[in-house]
Structures are given as structure tokens and as C-alpha cells.
C-alpha positions as CSV (number, residue, x, y, z in Angstrom):
1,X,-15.7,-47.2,-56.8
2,X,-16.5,-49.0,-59.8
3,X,-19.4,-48.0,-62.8
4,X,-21.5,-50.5,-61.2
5,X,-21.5,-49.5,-57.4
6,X,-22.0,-45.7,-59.1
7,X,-25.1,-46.7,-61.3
8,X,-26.0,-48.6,-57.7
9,X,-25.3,-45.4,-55.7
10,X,-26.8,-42.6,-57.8
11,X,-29.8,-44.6,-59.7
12,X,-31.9,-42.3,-62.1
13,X,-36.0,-42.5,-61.6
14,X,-38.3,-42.8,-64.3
15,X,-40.6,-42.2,-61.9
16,X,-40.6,-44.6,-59.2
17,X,-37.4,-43.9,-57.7
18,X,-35.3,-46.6,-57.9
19,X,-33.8,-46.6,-61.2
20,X,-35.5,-49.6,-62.4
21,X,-36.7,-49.6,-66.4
22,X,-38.3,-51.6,-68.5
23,X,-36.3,-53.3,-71.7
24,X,-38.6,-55.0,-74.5
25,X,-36.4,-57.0,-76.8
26,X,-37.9,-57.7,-80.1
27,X,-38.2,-61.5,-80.9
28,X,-36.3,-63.1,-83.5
29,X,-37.2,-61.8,-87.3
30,X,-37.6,-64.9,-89.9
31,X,-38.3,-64.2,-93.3
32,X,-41.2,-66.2,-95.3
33,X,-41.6,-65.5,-99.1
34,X,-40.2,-62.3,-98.6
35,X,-42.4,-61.5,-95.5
36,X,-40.6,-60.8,-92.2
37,X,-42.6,-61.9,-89.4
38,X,-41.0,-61.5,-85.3
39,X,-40.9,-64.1,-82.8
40,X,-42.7,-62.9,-79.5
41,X,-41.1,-59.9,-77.7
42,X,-39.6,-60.2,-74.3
43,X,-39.7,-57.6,-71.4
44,X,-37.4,-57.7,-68.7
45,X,-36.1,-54.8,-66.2
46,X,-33.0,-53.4,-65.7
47,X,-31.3,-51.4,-63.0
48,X,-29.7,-48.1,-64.8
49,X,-28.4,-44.4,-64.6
50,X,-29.3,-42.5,-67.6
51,X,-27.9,-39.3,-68.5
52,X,-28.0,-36.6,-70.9
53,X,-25.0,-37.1,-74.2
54,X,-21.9,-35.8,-73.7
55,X,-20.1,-33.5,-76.7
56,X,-18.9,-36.6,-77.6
57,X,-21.8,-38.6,-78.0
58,X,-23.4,-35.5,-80.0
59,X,-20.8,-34.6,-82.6
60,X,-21.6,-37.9,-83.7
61,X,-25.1,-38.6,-83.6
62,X,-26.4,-39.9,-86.7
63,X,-28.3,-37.4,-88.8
64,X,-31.8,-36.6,-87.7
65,X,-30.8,-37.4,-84.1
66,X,-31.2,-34.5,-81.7
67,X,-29.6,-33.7,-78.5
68,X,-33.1,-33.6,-76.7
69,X,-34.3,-36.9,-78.1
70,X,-30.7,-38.7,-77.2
71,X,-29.9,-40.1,-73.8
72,X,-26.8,-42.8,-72.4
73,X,-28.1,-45.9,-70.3
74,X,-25.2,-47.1,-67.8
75,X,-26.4,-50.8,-66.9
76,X,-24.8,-53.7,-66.1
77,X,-27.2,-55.8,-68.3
78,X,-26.3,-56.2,-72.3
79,X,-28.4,-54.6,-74.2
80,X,-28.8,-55.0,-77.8
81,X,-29.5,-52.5,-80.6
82,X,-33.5,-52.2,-81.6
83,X,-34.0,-52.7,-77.8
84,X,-36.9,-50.7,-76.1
85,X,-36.3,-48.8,-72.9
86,X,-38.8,-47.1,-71.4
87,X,-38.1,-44.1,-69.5
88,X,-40.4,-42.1,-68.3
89,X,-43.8,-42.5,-70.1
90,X,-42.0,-42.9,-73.3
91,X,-40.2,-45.2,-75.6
92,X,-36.7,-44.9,-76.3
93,X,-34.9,-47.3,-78.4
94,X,-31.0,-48.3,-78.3
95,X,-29.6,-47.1,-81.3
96,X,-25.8,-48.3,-80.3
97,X,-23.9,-50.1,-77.5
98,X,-20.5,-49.5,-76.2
99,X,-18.7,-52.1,-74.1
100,X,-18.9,-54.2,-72.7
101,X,-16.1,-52.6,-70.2
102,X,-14.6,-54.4,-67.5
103,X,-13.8,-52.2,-64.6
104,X,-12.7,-53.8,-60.9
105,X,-14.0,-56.8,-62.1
106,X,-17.4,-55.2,-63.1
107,X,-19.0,-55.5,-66.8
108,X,-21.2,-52.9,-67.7
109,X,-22.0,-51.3,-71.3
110,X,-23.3,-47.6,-72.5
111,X,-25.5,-47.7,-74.8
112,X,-27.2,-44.6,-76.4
113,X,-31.3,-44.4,-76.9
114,X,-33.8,-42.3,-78.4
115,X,-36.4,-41.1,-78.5
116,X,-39.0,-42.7,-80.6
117,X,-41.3,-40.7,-82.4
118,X,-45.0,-42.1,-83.8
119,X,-46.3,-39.9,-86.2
């Protein structure tokens, strides 16, 4: 069975059930007398599993990251880092990607979000 049937199988909910989220990508940044403005955002869905870190994932989480604010998105769909996925009622944002991996002739990439917090 390959990574994508699984994420197709065993979809996570962010509360709708059917392991759909919602991505916003940040436009591109251009830089006017030393002002950065962003192009438009974009927001697109993506069909996902996410799951809690592994020991893996959390000996090497960047300081300040903590295991309750970290979470792995399986998708099929590349997603960059500073991308926004929305899980649950909050924000998370991808902090790195791994892949993209190849697997029975599937492409899919982990990357690892968190939480982001407004003061």
C-alpha cells in the first residue's frame, strides 16, 4: 500500500471528516526602498493525515518549538516553508519539508507545522 493510498485510507479531520485543509501560501515578497511588500496570498485545499512528532522529529525541533505546538502533515501536494495550514480552528505554519519521496510510483512530502502563536 503506498503513503498515498494510506493518507487516502486513514484521512485525519479538522473537523469535517474528510481530511481536507486549508493551505494559504504567502505571495511573492519584493523589496522597495528597503520596504518588503507581498504579492496576494493564495488559498488552496489539500487532502492530508496529520500526526503527532515522532522522537525523531522532537530531538530536533528548533529551540522554542514544543511537542504540543508541533504536528507532521502527510500530503501529496508540495508544500513550501512559511505555508499556512489550518487545522482545526487554528493556524499552523510549515516550518520544514521533507521529500519529496517517491514510493510505488507515488510523490508525497512531510512536512512539519506549528503552531502559531499571536500575542
Amino acid at each position: 500500500m503506498s503513503v498515498i493510498s494510506v493518507i487516502d485510507a486513514f484521512p485525519t479531520s479538522d473537523g469535517d471528516g474528510a481530511g481536507v485543509y486549508t493551505v494559504t501560501r504567502r505571495g511573492a515578497e519584493t523589496v522597495t526602498s528597503g520596504l518588503v511588500t507581498y504579492a496576494a496570498s493564495t488559498t488552496f485545499t489539500i487532502a492530508a493525515s496529520v500526526q503527532p512528532p515522532d522522537g525523531r522529529v522532537l530531538r530536533a525541533l528548533p529551540e522554542g518549538r514544543h511537542e504540543s505546538d508541533v504536528r507532521i502533515v502527510l500530503t501529496s501536494t508540495a508544500l513550501r516553508i512559511a505555508d499556512s495550514v489550518e487545522i482545526g480552528d487554528e493556524a499552523f505554519e510549515v516550518f520544514a519539508v521533507e521529500g519529496p519521496y517517491e514510493l510505488d510510483g507515488d510523490t508525497h512530502v512531510e512536512a512539519q507545522v506549528a503552531r502559531q502563536v499571536i500575542p
